[in-house]
DOMIDO-990743 format. One record per residue: residue number from 0; x, y negated, z of N, C-alpha, C in turn. Coordinates in nm, 3 decimals, padded with zeros to 5 digits. Each point is the difference from the previous one (the first is absolute). Layout:
<pts>
  mike       nu       nv       nw      cau      cav      caw       cu       cv       cw
   NUM        X        Y        Z        X        Y        Z        X        Y        Z
...
</pts>
This chain:
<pts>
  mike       nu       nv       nw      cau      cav      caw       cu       cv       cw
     0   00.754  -00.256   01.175  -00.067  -00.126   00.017   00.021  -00.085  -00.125
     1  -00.118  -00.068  -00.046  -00.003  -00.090  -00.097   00.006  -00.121   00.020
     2   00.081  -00.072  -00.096  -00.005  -00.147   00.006  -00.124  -00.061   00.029
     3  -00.015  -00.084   00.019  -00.147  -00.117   00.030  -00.070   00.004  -00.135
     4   00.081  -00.024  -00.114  -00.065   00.010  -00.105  -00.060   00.082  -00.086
     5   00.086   00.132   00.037  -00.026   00.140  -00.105  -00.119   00.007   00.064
     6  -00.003  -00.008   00.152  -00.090   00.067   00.079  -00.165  -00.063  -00.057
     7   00.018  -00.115   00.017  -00.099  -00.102  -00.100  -00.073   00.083  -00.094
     8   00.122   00.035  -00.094  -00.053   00.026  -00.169  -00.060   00.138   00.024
     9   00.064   00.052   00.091  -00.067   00.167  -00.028  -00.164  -00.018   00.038
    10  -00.080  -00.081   00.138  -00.049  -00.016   00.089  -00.103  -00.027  -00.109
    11   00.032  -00.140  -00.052  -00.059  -00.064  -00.110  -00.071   00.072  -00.140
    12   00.094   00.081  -00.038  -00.005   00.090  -00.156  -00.073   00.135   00.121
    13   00.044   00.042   00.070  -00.120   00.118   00.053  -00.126  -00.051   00.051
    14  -00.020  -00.101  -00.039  -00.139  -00.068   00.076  -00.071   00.010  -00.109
    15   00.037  -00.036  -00.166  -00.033  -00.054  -00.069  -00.030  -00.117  -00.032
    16   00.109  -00.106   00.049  -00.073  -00.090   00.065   00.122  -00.122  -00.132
    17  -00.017  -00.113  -00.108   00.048  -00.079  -00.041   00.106  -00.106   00.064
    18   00.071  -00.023  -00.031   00.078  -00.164   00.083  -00.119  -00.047   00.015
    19  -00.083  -00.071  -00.098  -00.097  -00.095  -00.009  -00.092   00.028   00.128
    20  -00.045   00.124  -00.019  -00.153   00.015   00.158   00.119   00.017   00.133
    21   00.113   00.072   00.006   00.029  -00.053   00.104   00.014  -00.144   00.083
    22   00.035  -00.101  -00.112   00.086  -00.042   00.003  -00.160  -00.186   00.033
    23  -00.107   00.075  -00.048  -00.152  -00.044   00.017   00.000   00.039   00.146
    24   00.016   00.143   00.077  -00.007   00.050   00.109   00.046  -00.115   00.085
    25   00.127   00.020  -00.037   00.067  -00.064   00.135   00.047  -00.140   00.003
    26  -00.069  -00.078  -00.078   00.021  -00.127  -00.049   00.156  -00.026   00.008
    27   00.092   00.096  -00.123   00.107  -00.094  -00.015   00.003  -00.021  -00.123
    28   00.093  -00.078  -00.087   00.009   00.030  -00.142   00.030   00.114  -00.049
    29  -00.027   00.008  -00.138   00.043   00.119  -00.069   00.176  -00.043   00.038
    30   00.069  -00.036  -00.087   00.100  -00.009  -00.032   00.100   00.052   00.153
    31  -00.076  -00.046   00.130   00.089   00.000   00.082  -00.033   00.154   00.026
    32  -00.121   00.052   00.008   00.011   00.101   00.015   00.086   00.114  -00.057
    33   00.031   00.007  -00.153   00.088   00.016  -00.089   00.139  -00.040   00.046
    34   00.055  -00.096   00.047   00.095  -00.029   00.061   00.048   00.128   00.127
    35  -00.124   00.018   00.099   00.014   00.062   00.104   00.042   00.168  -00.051
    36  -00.060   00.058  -00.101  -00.005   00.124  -00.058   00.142  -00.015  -00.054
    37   00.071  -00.119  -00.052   00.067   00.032  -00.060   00.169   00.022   00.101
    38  -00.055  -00.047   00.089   00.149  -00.045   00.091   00.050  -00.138  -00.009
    39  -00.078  -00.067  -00.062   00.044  -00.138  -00.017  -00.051  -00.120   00.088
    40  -00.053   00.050   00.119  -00.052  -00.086   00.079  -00.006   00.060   00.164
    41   00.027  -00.056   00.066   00.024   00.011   00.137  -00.209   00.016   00.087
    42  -00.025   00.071   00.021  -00.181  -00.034   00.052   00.038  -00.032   00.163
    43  -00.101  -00.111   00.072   00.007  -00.021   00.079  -00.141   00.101   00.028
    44   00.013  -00.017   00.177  -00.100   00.082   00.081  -00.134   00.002  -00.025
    45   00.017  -00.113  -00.032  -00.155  -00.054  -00.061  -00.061   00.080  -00.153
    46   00.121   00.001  -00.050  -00.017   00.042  -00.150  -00.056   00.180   00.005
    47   00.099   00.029   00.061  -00.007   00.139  -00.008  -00.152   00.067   00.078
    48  -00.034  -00.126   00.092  -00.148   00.043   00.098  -00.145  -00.008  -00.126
    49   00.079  -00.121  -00.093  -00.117  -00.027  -00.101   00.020   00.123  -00.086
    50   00.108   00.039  -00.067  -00.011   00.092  -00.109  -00.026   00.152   00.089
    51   00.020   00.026   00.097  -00.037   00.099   00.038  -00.141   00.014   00.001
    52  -00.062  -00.127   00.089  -00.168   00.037   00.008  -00.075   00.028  -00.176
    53   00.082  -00.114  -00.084  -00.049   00.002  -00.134   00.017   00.169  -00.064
    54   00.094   00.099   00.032   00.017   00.154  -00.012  -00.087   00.051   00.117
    55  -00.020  -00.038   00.076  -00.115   00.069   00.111   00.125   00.087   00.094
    56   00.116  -00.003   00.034   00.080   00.065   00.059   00.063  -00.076   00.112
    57   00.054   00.079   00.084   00.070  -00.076   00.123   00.120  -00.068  -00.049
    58   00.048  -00.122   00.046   00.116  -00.046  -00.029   00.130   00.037   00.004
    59   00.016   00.135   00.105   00.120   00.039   00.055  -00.002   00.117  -00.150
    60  -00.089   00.059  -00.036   00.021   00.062  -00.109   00.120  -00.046  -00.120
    61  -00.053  -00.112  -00.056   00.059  -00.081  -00.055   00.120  -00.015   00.015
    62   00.049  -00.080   00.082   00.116  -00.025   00.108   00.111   00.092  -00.017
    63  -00.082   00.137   00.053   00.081   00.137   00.055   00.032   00.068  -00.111
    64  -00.076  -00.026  -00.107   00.033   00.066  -00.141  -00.054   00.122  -00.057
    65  -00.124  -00.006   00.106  -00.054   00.143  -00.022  -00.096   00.033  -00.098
    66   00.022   00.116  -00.082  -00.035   00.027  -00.160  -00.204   00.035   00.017
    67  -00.048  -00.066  -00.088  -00.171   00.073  -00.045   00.074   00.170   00.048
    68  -00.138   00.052   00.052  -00.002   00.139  -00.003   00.014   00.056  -00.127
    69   00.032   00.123   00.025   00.112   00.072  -00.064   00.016   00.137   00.034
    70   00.062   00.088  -00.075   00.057   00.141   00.030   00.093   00.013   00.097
    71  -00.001  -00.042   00.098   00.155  -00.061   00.119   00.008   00.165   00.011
    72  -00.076   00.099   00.013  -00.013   00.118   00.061   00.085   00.123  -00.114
    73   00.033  -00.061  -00.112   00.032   00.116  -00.102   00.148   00.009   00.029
    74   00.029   00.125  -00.003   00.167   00.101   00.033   00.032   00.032  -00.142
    75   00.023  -00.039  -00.049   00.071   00.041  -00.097   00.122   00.128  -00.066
    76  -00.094   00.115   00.038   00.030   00.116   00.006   00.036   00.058  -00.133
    77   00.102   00.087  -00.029   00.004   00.040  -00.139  -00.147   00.074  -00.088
    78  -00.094   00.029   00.072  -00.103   00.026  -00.042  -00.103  -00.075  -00.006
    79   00.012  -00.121   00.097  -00.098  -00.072   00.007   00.110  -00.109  -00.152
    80   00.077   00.010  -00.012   00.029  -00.095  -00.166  -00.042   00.073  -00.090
    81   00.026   00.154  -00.002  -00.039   00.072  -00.106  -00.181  -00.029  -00.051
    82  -00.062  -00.021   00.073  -00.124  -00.011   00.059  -00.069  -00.112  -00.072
    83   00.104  -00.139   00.017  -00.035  -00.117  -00.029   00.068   00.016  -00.118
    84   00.098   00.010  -00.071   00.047  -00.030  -00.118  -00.098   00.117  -00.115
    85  -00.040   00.098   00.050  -00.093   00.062  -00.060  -00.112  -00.038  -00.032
    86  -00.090  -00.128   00.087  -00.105  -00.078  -00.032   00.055  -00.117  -00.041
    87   00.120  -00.017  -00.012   00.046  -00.161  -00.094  -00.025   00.099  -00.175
    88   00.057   00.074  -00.008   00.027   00.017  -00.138  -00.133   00.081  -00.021
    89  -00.093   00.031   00.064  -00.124   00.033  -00.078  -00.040   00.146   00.034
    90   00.087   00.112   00.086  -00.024   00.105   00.013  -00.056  -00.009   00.094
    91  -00.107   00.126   00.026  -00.106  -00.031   00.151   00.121   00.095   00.117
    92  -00.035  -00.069   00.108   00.000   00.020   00.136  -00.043  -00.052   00.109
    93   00.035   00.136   00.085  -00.117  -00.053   00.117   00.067  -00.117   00.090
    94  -00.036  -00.151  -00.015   00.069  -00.059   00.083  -00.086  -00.036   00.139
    95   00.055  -00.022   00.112  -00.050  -00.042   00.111  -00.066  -00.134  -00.060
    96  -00.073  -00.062   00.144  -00.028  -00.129  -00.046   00.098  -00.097   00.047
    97   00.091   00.043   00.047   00.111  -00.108   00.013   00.085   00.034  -00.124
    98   00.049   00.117  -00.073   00.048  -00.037  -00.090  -00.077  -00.055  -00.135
    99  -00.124   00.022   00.017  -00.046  -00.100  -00.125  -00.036  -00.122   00.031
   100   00.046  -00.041   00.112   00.007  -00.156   00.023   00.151  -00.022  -00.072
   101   00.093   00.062   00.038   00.122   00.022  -00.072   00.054  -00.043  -00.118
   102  -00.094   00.112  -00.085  -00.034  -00.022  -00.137  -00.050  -00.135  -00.018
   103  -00.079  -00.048   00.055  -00.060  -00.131  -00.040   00.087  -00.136   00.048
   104   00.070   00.026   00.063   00.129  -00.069   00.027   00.104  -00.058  -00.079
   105   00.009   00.140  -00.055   00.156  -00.003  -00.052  -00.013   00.036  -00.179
   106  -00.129   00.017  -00.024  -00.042   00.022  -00.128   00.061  -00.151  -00.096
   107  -00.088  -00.121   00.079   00.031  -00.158  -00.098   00.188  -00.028  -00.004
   108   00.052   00.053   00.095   00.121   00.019  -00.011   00.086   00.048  -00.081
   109  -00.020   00.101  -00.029   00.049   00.152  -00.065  -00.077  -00.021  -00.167
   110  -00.117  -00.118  -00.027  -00.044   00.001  -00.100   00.109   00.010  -00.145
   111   00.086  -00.049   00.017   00.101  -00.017  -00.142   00.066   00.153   00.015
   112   00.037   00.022   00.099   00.050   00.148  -00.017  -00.082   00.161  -00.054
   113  -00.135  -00.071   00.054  -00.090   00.105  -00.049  -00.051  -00.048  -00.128
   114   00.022  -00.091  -00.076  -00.046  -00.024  -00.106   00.104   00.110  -00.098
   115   00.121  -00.041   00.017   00.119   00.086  -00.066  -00.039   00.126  -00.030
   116  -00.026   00.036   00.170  -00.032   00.189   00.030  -00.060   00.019  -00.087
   117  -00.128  -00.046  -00.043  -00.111   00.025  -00.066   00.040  -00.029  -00.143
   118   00.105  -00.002  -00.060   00.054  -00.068  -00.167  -00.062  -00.123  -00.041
   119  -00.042  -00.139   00.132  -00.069  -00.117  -00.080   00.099  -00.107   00.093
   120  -00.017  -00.117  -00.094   00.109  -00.106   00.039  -00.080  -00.071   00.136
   121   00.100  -00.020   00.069  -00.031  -00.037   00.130  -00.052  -00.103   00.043
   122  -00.047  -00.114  -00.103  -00.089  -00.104   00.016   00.103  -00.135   00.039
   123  -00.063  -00.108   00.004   00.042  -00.111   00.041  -00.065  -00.069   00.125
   124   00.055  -00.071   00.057  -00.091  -00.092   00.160  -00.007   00.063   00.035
   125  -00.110  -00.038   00.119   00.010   00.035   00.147   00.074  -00.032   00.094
   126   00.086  -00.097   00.007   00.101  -00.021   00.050  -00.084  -00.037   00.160
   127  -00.091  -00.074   00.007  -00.044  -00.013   00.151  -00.049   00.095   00.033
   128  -00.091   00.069  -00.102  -00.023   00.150   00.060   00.099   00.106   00.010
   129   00.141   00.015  -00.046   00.061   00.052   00.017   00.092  -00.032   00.193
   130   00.007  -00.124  -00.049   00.049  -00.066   00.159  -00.105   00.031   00.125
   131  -00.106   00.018  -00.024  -00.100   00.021   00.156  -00.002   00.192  -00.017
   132   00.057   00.058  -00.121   00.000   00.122  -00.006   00.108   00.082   00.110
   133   00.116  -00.090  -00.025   00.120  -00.007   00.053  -00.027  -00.035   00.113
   134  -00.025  -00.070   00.073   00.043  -00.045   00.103  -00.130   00.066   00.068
   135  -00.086   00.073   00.000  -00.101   00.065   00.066   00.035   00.164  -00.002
   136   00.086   00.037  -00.143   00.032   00.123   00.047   00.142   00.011   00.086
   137   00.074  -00.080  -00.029   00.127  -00.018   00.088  -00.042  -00.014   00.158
   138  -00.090  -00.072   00.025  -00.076  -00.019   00.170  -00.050   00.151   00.039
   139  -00.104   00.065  -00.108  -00.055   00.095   00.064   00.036   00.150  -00.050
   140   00.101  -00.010  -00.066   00.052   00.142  -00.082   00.154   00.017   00.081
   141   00.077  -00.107  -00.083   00.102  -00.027   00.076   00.112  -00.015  -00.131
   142   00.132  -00.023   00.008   00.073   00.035  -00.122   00.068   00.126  -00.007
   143   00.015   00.075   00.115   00.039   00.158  -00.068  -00.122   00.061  -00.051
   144  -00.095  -00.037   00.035  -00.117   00.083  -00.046  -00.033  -00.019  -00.191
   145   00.012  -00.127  -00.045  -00.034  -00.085  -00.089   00.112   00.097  -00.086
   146   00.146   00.019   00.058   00.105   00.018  -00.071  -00.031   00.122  -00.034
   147  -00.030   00.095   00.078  -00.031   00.130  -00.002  -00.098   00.034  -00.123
   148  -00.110  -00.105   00.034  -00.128   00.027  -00.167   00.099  -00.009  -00.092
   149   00.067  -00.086  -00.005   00.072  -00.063  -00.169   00.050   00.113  -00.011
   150   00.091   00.053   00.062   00.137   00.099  -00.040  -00.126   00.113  -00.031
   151  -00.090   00.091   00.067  -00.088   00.057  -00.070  -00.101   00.024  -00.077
   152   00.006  -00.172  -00.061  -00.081  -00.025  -00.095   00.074   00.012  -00.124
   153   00.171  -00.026   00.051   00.064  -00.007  -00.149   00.094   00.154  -00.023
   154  -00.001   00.121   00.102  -00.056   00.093  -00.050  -00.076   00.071  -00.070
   155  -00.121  -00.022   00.033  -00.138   00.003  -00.134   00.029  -00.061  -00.083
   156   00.074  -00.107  -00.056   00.001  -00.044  -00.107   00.143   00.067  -00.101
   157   00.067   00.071   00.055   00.149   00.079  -00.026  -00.044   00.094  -00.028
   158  -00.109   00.079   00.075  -00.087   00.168  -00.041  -00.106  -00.063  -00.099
   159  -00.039  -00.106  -00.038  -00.104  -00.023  -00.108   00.095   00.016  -00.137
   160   00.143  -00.065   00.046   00.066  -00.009  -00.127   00.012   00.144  -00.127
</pts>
């Protein structure tokens, strides 16, 4: 379960949706809305009924902490990583369509590490896209799963050496 706020930002950034047009949606200010995402503000019943309708979602969603859809369904099998870390670094395989939701998951994540893999410097920013990267694959991957890519991603990078 997610805080009131993460739950916000993921809801928000998977909508495609700005502070600003939400924030037009559900007639509050920007700033407070920003406040609410950030943990820095307490939302009353009222608040959370407006920013919900302004996301088009039920309120208890919100509330309850429950993540944008997602890969909830992927096992994280030693083959099913082999699988996915094989389409991070560029080699073909056959992935299900839940693991190339996977891949598309955990790819903006994993971006600085696969920059390395590949012999190029790992870039700068992203930091909010790195944060809704995080906290959407941590909801729907999990953290042994997440841990599991790294450690066999930085294998491939020990056999590249």
């Amino acid at each position: 379960m997610l805080p009131f706020g993460e739950a916000l930002y993921l809801w928000r950034t998977q909508r495609g949706v700005t502070q600003q047009v939400l924030a037009s949606a559900s007639g509050l200010p920007r700033p407070a809305l920003s406040a609410l995402e950030r943990g820095g503000l307490d939302p009353t019943l009222r608040t959370i009924r407006r920013v919900a309708d302004g996301l088009r979602v039920p309120p208890g969603w919100l509330v309850d902490g429950r993540l944008p859809p997602g890969p909830s369904a992927w096992r994280a099998t030693r083959a099913s990583v082999e699988r996915v870390v094989a389409a991070l670094v560029g080699r073909s395989a056959r992935l299900s369509p839940v693991e190339r939701e996977v891949v598309t998951l955990v790819r903006p994540l994993l971006r600085p590490r696969l920059a390395l893999l590949a012999g190029r410097a790992p870039g700068r920013g992203g930091v909010r896209r790195s944060r809704a990267a995080w906290l959407l694959a941590q909801g729907h991957v999990g953290d042994t799963a997440i841990r599991a890519l790294v450690a066999r991603l930085d294998k491939e990078a020990q056999r590249r050496r």
